[in-house]
VEXDRENDREN-157763 format. One record per residue (C-alpha): residue number from 1; residue in one letter; x, y, z. Coordinates in steps of 0.02 Angstrom, whole numbers, plus 50000, padded with zeros to 5 digits. Layout:
{vexvex NUM, "a", {X, Y, Z}};
...
***
This chain:
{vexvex 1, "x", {50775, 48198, 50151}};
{vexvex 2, "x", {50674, 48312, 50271}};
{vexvex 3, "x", {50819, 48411, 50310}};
{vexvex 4, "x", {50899, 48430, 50141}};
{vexvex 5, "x", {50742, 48516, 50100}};
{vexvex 6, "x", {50755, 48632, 50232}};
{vexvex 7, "x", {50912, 48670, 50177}};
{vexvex 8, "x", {50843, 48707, 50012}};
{vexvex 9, "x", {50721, 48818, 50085}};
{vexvex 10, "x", {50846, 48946, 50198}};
{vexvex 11, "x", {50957, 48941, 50044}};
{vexvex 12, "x", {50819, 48999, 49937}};
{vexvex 13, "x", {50737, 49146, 50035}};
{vexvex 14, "x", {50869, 49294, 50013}};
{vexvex 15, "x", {50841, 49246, 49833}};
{vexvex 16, "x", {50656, 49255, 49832}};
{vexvex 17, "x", {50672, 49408, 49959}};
{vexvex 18, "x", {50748, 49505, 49786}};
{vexvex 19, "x", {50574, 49485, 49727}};
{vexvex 20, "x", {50380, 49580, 49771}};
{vexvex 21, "x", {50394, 49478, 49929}};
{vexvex 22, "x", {50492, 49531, 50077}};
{vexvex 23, "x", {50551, 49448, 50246}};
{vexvex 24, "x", {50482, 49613, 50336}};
{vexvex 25, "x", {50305, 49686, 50330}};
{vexvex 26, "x", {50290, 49792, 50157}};
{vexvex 27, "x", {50156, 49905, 50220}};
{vexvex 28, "x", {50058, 50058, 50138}};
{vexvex 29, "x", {50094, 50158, 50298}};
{vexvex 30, "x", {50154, 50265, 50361}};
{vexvex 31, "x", {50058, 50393, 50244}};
{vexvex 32, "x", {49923, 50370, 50117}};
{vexvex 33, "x", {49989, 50327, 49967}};
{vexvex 34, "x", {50005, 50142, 49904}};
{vexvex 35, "x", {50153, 50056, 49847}};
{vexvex 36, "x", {50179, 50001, 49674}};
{vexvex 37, "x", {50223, 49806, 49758}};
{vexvex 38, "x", {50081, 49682, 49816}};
{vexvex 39, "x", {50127, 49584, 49991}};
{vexvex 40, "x", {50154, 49433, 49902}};
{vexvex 41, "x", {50071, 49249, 49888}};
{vexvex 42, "x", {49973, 49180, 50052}};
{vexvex 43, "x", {50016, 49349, 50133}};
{vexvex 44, "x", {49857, 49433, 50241}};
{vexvex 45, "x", {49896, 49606, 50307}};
{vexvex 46, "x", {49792, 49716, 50394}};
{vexvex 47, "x", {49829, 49906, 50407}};
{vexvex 48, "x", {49722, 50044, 50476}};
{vexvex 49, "x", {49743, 50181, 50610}};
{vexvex 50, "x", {49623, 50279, 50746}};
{vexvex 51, "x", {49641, 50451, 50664}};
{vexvex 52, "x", {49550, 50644, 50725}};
{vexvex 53, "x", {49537, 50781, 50617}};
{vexvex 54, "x", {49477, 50964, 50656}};
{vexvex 55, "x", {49396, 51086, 50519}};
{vexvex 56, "x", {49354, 51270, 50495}};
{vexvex 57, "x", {49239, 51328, 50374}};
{vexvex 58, "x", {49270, 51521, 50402}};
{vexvex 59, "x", {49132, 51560, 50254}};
{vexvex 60, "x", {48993, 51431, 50308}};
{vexvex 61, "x", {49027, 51470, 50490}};
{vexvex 62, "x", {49057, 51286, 50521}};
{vexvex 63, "x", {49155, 51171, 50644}};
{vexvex 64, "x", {49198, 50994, 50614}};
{vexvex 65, "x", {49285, 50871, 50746}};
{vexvex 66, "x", {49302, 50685, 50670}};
{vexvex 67, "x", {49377, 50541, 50736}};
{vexvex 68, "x", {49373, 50395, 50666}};
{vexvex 69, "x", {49454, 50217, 50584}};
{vexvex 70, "x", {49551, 50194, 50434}};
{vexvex 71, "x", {49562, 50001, 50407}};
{vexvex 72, "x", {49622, 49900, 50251}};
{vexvex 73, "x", {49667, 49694, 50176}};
{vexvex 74, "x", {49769, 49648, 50074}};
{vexvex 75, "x", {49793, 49464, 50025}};
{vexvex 76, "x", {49913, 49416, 49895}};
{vexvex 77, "x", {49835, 49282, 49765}};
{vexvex 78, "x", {49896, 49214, 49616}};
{vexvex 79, "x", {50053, 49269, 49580}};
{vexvex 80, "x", {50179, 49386, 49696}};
{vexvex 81, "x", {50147, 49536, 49566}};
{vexvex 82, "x", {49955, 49496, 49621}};
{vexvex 83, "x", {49849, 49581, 49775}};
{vexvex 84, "x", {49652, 49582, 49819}};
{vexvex 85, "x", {49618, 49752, 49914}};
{vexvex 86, "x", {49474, 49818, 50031}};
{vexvex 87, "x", {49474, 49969, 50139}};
{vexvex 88, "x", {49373, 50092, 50225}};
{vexvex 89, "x", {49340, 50225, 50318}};
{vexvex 90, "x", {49233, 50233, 50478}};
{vexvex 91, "x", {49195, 50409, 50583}};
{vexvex 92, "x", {49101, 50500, 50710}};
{vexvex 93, "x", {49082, 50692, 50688}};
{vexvex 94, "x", {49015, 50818, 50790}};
{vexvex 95, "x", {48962, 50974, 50696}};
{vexvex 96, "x", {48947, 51154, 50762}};
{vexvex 97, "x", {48845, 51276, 50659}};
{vexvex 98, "x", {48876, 51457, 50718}};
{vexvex 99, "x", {48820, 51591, 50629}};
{vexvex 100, "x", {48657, 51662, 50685}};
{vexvex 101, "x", {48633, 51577, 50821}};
{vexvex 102, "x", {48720, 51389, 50863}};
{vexvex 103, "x", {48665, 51220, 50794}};
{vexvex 104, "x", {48753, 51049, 50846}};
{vexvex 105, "x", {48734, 50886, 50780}};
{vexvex 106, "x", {48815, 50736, 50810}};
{vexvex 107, "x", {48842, 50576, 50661}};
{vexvex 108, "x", {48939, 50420, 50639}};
{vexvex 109, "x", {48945, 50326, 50498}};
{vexvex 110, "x", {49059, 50260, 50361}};
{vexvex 111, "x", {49113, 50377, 50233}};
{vexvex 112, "x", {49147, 50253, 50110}};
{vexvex 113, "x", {49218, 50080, 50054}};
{vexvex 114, "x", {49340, 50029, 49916}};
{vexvex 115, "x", {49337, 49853, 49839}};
{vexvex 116, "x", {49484, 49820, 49708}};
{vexvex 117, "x", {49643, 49724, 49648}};
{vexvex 118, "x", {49849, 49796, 49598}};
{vexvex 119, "x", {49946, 49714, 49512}};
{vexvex 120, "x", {50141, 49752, 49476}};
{vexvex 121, "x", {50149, 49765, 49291}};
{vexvex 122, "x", {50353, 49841, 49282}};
{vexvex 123, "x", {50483, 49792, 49418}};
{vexvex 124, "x", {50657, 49873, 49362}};
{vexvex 125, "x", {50808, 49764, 49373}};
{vexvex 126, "x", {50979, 49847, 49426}};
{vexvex 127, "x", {51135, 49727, 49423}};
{vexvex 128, "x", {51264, 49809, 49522}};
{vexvex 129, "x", {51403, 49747, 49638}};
{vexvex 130, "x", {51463, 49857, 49802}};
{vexvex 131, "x", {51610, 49948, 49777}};
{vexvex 132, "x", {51718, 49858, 49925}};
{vexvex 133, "x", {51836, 50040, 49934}};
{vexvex 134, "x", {51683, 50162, 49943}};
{vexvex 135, "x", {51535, 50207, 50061}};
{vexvex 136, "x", {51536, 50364, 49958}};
{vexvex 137, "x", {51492, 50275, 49800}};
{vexvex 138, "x", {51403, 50126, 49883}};
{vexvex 139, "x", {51261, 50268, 49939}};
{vexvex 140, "x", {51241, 50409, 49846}};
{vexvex 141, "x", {51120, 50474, 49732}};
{vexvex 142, "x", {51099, 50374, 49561}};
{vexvex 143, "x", {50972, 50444, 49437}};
{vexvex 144, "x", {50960, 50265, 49362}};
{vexvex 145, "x", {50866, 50204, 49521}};
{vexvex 146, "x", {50718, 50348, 49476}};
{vexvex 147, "x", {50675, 50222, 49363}};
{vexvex 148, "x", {50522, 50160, 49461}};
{vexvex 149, "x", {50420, 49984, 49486}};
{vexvex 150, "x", {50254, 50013, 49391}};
{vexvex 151, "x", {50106, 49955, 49474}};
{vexvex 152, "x", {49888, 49981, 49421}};
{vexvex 153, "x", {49758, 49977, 49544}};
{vexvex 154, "x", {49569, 49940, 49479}};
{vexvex 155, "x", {49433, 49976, 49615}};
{vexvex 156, "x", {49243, 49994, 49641}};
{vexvex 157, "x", {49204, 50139, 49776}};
{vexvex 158, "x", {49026, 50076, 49875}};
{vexvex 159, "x", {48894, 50157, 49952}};
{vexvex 160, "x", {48969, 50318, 49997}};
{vexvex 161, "x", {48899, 50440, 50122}};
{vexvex 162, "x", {48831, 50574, 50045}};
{vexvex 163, "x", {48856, 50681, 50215}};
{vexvex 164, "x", {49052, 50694, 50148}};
{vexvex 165, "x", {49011, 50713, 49975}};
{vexvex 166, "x", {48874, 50785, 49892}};
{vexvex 167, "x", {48696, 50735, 49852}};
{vexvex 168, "x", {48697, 50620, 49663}};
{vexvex 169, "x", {48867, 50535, 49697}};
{vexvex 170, "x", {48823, 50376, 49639}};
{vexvex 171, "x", {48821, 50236, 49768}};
{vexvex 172, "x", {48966, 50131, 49651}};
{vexvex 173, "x", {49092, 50209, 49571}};
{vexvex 174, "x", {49266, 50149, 49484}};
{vexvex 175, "x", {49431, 50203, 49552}};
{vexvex 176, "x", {49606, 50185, 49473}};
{vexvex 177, "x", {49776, 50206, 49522}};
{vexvex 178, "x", {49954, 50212, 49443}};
{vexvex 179, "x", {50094, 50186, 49581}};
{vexvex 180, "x", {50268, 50208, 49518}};
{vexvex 181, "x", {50388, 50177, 49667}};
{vexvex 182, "x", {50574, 50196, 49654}};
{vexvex 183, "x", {50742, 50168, 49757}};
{vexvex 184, "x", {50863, 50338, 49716}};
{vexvex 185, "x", {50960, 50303, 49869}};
{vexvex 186, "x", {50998, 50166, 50013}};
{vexvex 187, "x", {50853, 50184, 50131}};
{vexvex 188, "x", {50751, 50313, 50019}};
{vexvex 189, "x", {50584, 50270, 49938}};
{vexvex 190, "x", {50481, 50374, 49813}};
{vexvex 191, "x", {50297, 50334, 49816}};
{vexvex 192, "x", {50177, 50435, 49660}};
{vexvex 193, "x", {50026, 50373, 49658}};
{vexvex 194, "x", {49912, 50463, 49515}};
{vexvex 195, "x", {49719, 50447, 49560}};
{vexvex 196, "x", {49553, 50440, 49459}};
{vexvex 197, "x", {49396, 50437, 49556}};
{vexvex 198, "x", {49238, 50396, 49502}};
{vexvex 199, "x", {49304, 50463, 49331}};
{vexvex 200, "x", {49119, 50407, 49249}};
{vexvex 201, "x", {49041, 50539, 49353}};
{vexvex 202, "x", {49043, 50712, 49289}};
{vexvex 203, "x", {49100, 50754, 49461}};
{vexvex 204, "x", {49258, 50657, 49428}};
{vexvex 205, "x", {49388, 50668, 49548}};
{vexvex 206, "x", {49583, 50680, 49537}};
{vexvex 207, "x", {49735, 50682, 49638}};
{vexvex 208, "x", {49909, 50621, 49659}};
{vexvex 209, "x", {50001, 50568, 49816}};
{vexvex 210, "x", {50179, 50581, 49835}};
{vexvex 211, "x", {50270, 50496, 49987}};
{vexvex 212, "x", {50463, 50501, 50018}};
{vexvex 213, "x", {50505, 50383, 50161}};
{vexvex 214, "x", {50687, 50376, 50244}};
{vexvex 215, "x", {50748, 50240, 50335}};
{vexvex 216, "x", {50866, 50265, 50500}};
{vexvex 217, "x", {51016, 50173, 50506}};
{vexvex 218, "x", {50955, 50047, 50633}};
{vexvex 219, "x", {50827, 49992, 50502}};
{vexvex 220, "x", {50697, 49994, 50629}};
{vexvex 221, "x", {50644, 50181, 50617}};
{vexvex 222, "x", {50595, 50270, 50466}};
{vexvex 223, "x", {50546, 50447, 50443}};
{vexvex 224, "x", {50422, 50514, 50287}};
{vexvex 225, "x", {50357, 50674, 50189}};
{vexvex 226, "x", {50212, 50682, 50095}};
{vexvex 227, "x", {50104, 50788, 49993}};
{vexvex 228, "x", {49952, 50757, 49930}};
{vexvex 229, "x", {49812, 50843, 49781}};
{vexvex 230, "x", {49648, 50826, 49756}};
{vexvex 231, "x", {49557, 50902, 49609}};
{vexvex 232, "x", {49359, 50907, 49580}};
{vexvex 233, "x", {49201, 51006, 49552}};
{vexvex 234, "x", {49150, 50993, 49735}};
{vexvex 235, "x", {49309, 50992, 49818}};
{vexvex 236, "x", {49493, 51052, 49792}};
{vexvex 237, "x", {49624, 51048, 49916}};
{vexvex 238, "x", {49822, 51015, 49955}};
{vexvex 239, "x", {49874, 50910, 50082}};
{vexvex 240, "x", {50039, 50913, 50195}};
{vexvex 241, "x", {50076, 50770, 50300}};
{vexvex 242, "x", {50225, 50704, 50401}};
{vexvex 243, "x", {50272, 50567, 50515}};
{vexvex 244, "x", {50370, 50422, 50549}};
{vexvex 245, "x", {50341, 50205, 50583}};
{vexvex 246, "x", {50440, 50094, 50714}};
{vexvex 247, "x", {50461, 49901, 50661}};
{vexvex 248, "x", {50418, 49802, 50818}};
{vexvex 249, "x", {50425, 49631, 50734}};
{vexvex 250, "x", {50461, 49561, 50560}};
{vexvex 251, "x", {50264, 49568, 50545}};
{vexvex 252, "x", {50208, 49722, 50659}};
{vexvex 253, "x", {50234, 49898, 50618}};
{vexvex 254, "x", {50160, 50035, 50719}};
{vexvex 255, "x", {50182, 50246, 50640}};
{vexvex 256, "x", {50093, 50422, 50674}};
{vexvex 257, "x", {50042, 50545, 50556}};
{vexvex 258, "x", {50028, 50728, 50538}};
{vexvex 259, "x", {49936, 50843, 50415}};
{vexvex 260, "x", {49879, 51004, 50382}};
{vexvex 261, "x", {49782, 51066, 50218}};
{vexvex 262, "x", {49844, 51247, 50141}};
{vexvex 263, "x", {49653, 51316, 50113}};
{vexvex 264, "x", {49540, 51385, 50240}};
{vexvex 265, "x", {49386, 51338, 50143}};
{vexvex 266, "x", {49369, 51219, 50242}};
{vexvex 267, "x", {49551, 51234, 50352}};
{vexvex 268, "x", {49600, 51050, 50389}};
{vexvex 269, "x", {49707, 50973, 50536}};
{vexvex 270, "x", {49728, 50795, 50550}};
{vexvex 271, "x", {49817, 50666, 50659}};
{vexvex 272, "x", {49824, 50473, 50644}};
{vexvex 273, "x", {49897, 50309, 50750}};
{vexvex 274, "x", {49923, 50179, 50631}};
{vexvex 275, "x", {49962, 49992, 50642}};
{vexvex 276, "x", {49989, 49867, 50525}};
{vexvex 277, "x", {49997, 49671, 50527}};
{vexvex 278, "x", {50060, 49515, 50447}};
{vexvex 279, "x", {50007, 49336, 50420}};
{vexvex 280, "x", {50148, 49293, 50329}};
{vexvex 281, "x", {50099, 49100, 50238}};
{vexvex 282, "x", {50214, 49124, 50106}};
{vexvex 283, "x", {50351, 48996, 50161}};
{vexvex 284, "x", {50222, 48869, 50115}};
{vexvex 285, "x", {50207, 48918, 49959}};
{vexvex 286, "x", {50408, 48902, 49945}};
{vexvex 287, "x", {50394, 48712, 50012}};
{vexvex 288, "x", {50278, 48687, 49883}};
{vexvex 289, "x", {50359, 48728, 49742}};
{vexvex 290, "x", {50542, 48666, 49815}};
{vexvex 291, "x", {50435, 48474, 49847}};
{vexvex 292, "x", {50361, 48467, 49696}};
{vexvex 293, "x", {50533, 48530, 49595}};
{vexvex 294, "x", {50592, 48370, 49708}};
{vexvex 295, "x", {50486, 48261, 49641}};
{vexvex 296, "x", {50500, 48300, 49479}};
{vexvex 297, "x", {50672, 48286, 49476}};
{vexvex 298, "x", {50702, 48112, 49562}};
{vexvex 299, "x", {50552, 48058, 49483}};
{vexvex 300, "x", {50574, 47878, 49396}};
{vexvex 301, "x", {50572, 47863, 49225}};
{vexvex 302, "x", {50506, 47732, 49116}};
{vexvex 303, "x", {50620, 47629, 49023}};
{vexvex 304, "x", {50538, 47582, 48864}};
{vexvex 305, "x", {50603, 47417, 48784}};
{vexvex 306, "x", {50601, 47369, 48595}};
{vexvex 307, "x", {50478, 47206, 48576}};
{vexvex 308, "x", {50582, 47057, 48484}};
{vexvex 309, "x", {50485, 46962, 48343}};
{vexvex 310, "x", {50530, 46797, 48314}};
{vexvex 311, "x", {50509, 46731, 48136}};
{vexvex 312, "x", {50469, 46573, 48110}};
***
């Protein structure tokens, strides 16, 4: 019985792998936008990267050096479609005021902390066969597959350091995301993710991210271009950044990032070593549900017999 179960299970797993759950680590890097999918049930992944950045304030006469750690869980809960988020940002900077006369000053601190759920609300469907006769056909462009997987983000931002900001940002604020994520090609993805930031605030902030990743053709390297907005009172910039990830293991994906920001006020150049991991449960939740289908299926039923009166 064991083993027909088993069975079961290895025959069900390309089927489930159709699904927000993959066989391979579904990660948010390389890049900083976030994908429209959650990791799927009794999935824990861990993401972050060591990261440096350099910036020039030509008009305050200021010099920034940061390094620092980008870190981030994810847990699926629930349902597949269903993912619990926290991540962070940790630095040290070292600060060179020059302009009459030099002032230095060293800090380290976190610069702020984000505490939220996604959830996929819109996963397109696209029934199509291969065409047997045609690479051609089999992988070009299709304007059907822009159609993209929908998924909302709800957040709370906590206890921000004002040293990055500015002086009243309030110490929680909400965040939201839209991620729309689409498939126009074999081994293309489209990442938008449109951002609100403490939109209560009067010093609301918004952005977008857009991320297009391309996968080599030994499905172990993949390549990616990104741009990304930001739009506020305080702060306003655009962001280039470029990279690429290497799959070491079905649950261990290393990448490095580049960026550089168009303005000089401040100018902004950025680098970042990222890793990601996977403690993939979610075969578990497969025997589960493949046991108890078992057992309701082989399940004995109750035979219910007609009492007999005798009349007398």
């Amino acid at each position: 019985m064991r083993k027909i179960i088993i069975l079961l299970i290895i025959n069900t797993l390309p089927i489930i792998a159709r699904g927000q759950y993959t066989d391979i680590i579904n990660s948010n890097q390389p890049g900083n936008s976030q994908s429209a999918y959650a990791v799927g049930r009794k999935v824990l992944q861990f993401e972050g990267g060591l990261w440096f950045e350099q910036r020039n304030h030509k008009y305050t006469y200021t010099d920034m050096t940061l390094v620092g750690l980008n870190y981030s869980a994810r847990y699926g809960v629930l349902s597949d479609k269903f993912e619990a988020v926290l991540n962070g940002t940790l630095a040290y900077d070292h600060t060179h005021y020059h302009y009459l006369g030099s002032q230095r000053s060293n800090n380290i601190g976190f610069i702020n902390n984000t505490i939220g759920a996604k959830y996929l609300i819109y996963n397109p469907y696209f029934d199509e066969k291969p065409n047997l006769y045609s690479w051609k056909a089999n992988n070009k462009f299709q304007w059907k597959r822009l159609i993209p997987a929908i998924g909302v983000y709800a957040g709370m931002n906590f206890f921000p350091n004002k040293r990055f900001y500015y002086d009243n940002i309030p110490t929680l604020s909400p965040k939201a995301v839209v991620s729309l994520q689409s498939h126009p090609m074999p081994r293309v993805v489209l990442v938008a993710n449109l951002i609100a930031n403490r939109f209560l605030d009067s010093n609301r902030e918004l952005g977008y991210i857009a991320t297009l990743t391309h996968n080599i053709d030994n499905g172990r390297f993949s390549i990616f271009l990104e741009s990304e907005g930001i739009q506020s009172h305080y702060y306003s910039d655009h962001i280039l950044r470029l990279g690429g990830a290497y799959l070491f293991t079905k649950d261990i994906q290393v990448n490095v990032d580049l960026g550089a920001s168009w303005k000089d006020t401040p100018s902004r150049y950025m680098g970042l070593i990222g890793f990601s991991y996977r403690i993939d449960k979610h075969l578990d939740v497969i025997k589960k549900e493949i046991l108890k289908g078992n057992e309701e299926e082989f399940k004995p039923t109750k035979i219910k017999r007609k009492k007999k009166w005798l009349l007398f």
